[in-house]
C-alpha positions in Angstrom: 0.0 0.0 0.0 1.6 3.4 -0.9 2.0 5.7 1.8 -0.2 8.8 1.5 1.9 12.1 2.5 -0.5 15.2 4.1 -1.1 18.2 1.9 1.9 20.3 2.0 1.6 24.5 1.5 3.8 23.8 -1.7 2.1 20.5 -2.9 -1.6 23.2 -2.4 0.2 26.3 -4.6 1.9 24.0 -7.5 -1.7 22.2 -8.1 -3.5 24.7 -8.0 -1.3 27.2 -10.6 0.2 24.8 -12.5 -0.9 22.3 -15.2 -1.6 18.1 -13.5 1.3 17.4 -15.6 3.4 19.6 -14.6 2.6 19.6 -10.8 3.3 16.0 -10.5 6.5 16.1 -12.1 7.7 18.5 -9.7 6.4 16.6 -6.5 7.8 13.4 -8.1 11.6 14.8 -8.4 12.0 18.1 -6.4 9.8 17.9 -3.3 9.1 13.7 -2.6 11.5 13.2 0.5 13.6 10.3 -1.5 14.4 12.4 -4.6 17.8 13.7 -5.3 17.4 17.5 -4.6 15.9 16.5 -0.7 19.0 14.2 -0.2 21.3 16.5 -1.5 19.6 19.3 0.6 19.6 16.9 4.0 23.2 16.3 3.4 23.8 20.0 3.3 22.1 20.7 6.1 23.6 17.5 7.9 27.3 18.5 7.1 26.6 22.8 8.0 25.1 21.4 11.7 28.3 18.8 12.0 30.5 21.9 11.0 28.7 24.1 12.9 29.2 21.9 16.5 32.8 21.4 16.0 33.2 25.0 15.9 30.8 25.9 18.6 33.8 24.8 21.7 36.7 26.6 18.9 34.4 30.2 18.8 32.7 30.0 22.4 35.7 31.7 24.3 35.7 34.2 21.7 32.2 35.1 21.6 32.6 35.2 25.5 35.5 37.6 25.4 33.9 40.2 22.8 30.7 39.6 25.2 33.0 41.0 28.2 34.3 43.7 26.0 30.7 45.0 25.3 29.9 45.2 28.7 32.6 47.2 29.6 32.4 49.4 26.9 28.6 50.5 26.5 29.2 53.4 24.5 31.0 51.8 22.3 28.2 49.2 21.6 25.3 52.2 21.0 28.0 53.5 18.5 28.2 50.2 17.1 24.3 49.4 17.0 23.7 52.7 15.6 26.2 52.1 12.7 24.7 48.5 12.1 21.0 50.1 12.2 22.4 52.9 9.6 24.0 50.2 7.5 21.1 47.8 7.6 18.8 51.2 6.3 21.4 51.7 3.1 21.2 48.1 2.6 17.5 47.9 2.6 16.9 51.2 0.3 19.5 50.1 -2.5 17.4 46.9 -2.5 14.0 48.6 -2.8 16.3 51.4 -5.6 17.3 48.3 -7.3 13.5 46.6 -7.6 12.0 50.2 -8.5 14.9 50.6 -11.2 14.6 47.3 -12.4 10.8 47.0 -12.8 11.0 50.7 -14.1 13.2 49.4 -17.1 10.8 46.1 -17.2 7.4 48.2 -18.0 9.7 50.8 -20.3 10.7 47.5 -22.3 7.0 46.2 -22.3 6.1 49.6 -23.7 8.7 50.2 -26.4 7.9 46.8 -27.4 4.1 46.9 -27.5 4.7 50.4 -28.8 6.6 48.5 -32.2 4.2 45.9 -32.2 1.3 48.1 -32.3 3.5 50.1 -34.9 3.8 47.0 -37.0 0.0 46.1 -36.7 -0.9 49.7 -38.0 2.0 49.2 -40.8 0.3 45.6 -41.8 -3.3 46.8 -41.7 -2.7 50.0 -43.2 -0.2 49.5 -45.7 3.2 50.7 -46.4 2.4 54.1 -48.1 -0.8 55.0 -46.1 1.4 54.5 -43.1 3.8 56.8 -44.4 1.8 59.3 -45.9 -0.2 59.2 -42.1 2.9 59.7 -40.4 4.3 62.4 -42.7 0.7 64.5 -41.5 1.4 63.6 -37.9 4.9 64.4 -38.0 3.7 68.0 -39.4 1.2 69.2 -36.6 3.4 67.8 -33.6 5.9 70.1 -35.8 3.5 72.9 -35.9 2.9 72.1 -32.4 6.4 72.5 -31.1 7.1 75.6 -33.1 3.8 77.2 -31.5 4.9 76.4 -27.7 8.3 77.7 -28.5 6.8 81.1 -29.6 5.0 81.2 -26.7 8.3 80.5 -24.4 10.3 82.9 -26.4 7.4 85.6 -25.8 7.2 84.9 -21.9 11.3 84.6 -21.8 11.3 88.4 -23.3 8.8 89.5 -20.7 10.4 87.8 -18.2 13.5 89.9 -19.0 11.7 93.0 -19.8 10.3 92.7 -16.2 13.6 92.2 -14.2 15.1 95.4 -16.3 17.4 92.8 -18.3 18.2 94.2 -22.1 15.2 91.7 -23.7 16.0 90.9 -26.3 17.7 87.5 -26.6 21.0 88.5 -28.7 22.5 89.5 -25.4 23.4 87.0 -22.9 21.2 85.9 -20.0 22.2 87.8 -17.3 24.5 90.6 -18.5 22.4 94.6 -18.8 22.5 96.3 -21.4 24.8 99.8 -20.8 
């Protein structure tokens, strides 16, 4: 009679969002006690406790010694926390700049290339010289646009100028008066 395990958390989650197939494979020859990746992992943990209780008697006088040393020297050890808490902070906001940058430069690839897709589509459907000829009328009113809000920024520049008794007019250099 086959022995039936209980429900793990991981046995629930890899049913439930992955195909039968799939799932079993994964409980067959990553998570079933007698596959290779749990020996391998029970060895590792076996041979990190084995190290870790010969070194215990080798590092116990020395953790005992800095413990003394700590106690004698409280200042010290607020300086020292207070370092460690500073250090831990930095550590903890790179990692959250690092996940904002990286998922910043995920969604900007996900739009550049939905952005060329969509580009293509309109290319396919609409043809090579429609395309071209739609792009060409585009291209001229975001020019028109552009040279309209630069009027208007050259026109608030000169009163800007003309207000703070500069020369205003733009052939002189920002900043110098006019004599």
């Amino acid at each position: 009679m086959p022995s039936v395990e209980p429900p793990t958390l991981a046995t629930h989650l890899l049913t439930a969002l992955l195909p039968p197939e799939l799932a079993d494979s994964i409980q067959k020859h990553i998570l079933h006690p007698r596959s290779p990746v749990q020996i391998i992992a029970r060895n590792v943990l076996d041979q990190a406790q084995s190290l870790l209780d010969t070194a215990a008697p080798l590092l116990e006088p020395l953790f005992d010694r800095v413990m003394m040393l700590l106690a004698e020297n409280q200042g010290l050890v607020g300086v020292i926390a207070s370092l460690v808490v500073l250090a831990t902070v930095v550590i903890i906001l790179n990692w959250i700049r690092r996940l904002l940058m990286w998922w910043t430069r995920m969604a900007m690839r996900i739009a550049t290339w939905a952005f060329l897709l969509a580009l293509a589509a309109w290319i396919w459907e609409r043809g090579v010289f429609e395309s071209a000829r739609d792009m060409a009328v585009m291209g001229g009113k975001i020019v028109g646009y552009l040279a309209v809000i630069k009027d208007v920024w050259l026109q608030e520049y000169d009163r800007y100028e003309a207000q703070q008794g500069m020369a205003g007019t733009r052939g002189t250099a920002s900043g110098q008066r006019s004599r």
